[in-house]
C-alpha positions in Angstrom: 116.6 138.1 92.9 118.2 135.0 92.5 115.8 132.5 90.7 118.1 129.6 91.2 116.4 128.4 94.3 114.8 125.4 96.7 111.5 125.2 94.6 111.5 127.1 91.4 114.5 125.5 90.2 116.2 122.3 92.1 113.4 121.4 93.4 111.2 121.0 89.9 114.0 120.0 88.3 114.6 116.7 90.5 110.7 116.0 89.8 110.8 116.7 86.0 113.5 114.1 85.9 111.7 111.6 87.9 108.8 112.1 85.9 110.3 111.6 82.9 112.7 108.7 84.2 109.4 106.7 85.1 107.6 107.9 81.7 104.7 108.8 84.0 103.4 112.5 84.8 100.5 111.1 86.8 103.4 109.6 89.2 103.6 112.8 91.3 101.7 114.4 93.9 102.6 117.9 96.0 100.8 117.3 99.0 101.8 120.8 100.8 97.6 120.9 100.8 95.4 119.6 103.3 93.2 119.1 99.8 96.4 117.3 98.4 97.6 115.4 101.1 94.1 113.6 101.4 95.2 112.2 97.8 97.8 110.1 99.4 94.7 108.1 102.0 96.2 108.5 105.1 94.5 108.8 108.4 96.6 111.0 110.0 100.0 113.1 109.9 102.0 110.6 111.7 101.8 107.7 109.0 104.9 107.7 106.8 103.4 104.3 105.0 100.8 105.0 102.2 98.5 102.4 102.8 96.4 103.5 100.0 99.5 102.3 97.7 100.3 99.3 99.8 97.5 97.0 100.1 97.1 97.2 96.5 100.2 96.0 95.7 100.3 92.8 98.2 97.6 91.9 96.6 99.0 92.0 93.4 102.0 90.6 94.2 100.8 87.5 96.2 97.8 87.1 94.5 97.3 83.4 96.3 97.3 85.1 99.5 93.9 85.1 101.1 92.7 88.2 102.6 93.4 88.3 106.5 96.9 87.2 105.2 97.4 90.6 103.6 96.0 92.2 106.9 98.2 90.6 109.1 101.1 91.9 106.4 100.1 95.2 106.2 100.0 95.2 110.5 103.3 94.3 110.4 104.8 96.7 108.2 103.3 99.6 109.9 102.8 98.8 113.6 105.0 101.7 115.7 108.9 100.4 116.2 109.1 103.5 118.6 110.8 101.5 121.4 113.3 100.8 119.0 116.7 102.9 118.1 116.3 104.4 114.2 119.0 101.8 113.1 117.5 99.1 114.5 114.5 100.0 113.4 115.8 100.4 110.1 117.2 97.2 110.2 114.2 95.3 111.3 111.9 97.2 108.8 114.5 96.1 106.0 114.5 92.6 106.7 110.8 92.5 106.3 110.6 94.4 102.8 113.4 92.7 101.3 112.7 88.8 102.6 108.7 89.2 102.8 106.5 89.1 105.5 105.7 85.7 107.8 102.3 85.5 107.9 100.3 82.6 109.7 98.1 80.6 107.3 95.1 77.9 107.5 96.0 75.0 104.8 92.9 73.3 102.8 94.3 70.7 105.7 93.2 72.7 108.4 96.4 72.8 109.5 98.5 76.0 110.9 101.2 76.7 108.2 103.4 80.0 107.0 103.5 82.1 104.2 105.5 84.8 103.2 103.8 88.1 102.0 106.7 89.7 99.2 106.3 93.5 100.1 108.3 94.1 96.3 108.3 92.5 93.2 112.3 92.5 92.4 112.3 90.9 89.4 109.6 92.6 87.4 109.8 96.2 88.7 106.8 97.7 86.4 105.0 95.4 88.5 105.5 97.7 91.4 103.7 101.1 92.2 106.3 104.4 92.3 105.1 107.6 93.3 106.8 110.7 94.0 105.4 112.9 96.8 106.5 116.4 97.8 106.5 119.3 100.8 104.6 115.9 102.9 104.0 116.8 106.5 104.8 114.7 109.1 103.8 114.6 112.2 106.1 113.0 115.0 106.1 112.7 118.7 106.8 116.6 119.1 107.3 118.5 116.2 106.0 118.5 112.3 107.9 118.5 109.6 108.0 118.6 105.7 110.4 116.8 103.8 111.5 117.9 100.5 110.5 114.5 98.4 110.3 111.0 99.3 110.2 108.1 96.6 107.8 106.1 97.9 107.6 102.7 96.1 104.6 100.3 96.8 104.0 103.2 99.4 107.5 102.4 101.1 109.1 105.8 101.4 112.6 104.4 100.5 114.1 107.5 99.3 114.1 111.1 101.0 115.9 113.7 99.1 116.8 117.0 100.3 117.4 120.1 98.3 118.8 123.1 98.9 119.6 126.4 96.9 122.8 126.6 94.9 124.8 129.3 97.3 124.1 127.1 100.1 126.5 124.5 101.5 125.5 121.0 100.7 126.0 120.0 104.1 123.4 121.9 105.6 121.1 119.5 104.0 122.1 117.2 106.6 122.5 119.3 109.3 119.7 121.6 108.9 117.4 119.1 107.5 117.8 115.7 107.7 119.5 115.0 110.8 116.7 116.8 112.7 114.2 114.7 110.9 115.6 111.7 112.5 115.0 112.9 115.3 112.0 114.5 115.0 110.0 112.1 112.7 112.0 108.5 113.5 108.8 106.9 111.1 109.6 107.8 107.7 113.2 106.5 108.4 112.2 103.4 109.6 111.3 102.4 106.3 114.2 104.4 104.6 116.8 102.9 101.8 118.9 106.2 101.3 119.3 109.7 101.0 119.6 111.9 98.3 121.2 115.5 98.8 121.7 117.7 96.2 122.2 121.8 95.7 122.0 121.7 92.6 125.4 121.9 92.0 127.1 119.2 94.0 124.7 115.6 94.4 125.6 112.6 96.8 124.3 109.8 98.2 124.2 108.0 101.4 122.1 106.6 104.2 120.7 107.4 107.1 123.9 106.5 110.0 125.9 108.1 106.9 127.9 111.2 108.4 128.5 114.1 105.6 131.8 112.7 104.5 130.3 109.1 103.9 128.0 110.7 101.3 129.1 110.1 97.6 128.8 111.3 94.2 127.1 108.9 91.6 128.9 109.8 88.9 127.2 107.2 85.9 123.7 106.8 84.7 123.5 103.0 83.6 126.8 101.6 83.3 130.6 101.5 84.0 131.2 102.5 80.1 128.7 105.7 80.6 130.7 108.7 80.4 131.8 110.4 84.5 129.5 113.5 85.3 128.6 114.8 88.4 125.4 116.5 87.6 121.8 116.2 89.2 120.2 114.2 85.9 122.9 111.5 86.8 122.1 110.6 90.4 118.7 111.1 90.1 118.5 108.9 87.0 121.4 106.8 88.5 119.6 105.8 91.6 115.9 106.5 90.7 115.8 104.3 87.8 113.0 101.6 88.7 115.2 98.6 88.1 118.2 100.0 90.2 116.4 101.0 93.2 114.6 97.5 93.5 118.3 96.2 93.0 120.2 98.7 95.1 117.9 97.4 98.2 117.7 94.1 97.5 121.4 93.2 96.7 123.8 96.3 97.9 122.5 97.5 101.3 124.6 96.9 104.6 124.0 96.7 107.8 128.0 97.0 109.6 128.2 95.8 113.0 131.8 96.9 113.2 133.2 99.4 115.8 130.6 98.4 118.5 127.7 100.0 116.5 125.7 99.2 113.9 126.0 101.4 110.5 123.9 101.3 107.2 125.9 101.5 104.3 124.5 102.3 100.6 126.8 101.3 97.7 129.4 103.9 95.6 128.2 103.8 91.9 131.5 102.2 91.2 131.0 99.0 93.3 127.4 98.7 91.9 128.1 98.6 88.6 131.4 96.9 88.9 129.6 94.1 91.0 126.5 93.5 88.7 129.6 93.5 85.7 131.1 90.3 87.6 127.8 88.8 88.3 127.1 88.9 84.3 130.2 87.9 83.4 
């Protein structure tokens, strides 16, 4: 048999690098359990937000903020966009994380004022919670699903990355996986930054209006001088390096509204290092 598969291999190896990219083996959870999955606090299957995570870290990060601020936050964030399409959705959901929350406020004054409630703390990104969860079910209108890993960060699953075994085609982790996800469980893309696809093999990147061809090697760890490789330790410690997934969302996500539609598009490792090169020069 084969041992180069999903799990014993791609799978393990993706979270080893993680782990060891974050220098913390308490950063991970499998929560394929019902035992496990109660680690993460939700209330139910359907919640792709760990709240557990979440309220923690608005506190910490606005730690002026009075309490029923932080509520009203938090009700924002995670209150259903259902009625919504996933890109606009997505696009909604991303304008809150990366801006902050508006939030209704009493000043010492008594008068009605507004706050914003930052969801991230982008300039200090050890001052922001990471955890890695696998095999998560999800529960959606219809059908439940398990996702390979999601990078959740302030429980904000921002990353979803899909494996599959090396004689497979890469592309069925979009077909076969992820595109049915969208359907099926809209609520973790909601929240989503990008996808990860990997076979162990071959490795892209993209986001979630991306179609296979729009998906792209990230072929440099830290820099434009790092030597090219297109191997699985370089886009998952390309892209899943603290700093760079803060900065990624912050300063190189897209929303296109060419073409009559709207399209999300992710940076090419290329224009993100060759951008933040400019920037420091």
């Amino acid at each position: 048999m084969n041992s180069y598969n999903e799990n014993n291999l791609v799978e393990q190896t993706v979270i080893k690098l993680i782990q060891e990219l974050w220098g913390n083996s308490e950063c991970y959870i499998n929560a394929y359990t019902d035992e496990d999955d109660a680690k993460l606090g939700r209330n139910n299957r359907g919640e792709t937000v760990l709240t557990k995570y979440l309220r923690p870290a608005l506190e910490k990060i606005n730690a002026r903020v009075d309490a029923s601020a932080i509520d009203e936050a938090l009700n924002e964030i995670t209150r259903s966009r259902a009625h919504l399409s996933l890109i606009a959705a997505n696009q909604e959901v991303y304008a809150l994380l990366r801006d902050g929350v508006s939030v209704a406020i009493r000043r010492s004054t008594g008068e009605m004022d507004s706050e914003k409630v930052r969801v991230f703390d982008f300039e200090n990104p050890d001052n922001n919670n990471f955890m890695l969860v696998a095999q998560m079910w999800i529960t959606g209108p219809i059908y439940t699903k398990r996702p390979d890993l999601i990078v959740f960060v302030n429980g904000i699953p921002l990353i979803n990355i899909e494996l599959k075994s090396v004689e497979k085609n890469l592309k069925d982790a979009l077909t076969d996986n992820i595109t049915p996800y969208k359907e099926s469980i809209p609520q973790l893309y909601w929240y989503n930054m990008g996808l990860i696809i990997s076979n162990g093999i071959e490795n892209k990147f993209g986001s979630i209006t991306s179609p296979f061809e729009y998906f792209n090697d990230w072929k440099k760890v830290a820099s434009e001088d790092d030597e090219t490789k297109n191997d699985i330790t370089t886009i998952i410690k390309g892209v899943c390096d603290k700093a760079r997934i803060l900065d990624i969302f912050e300063n190189f996500v897209l929303f296109d509204t060419g073409k009559g539609k709207v399209s999300k598009i992710v940076p090419r490792y290329f224009q993100y290092y060759g951008v933040n090169r400019a920037f420091e020069n």
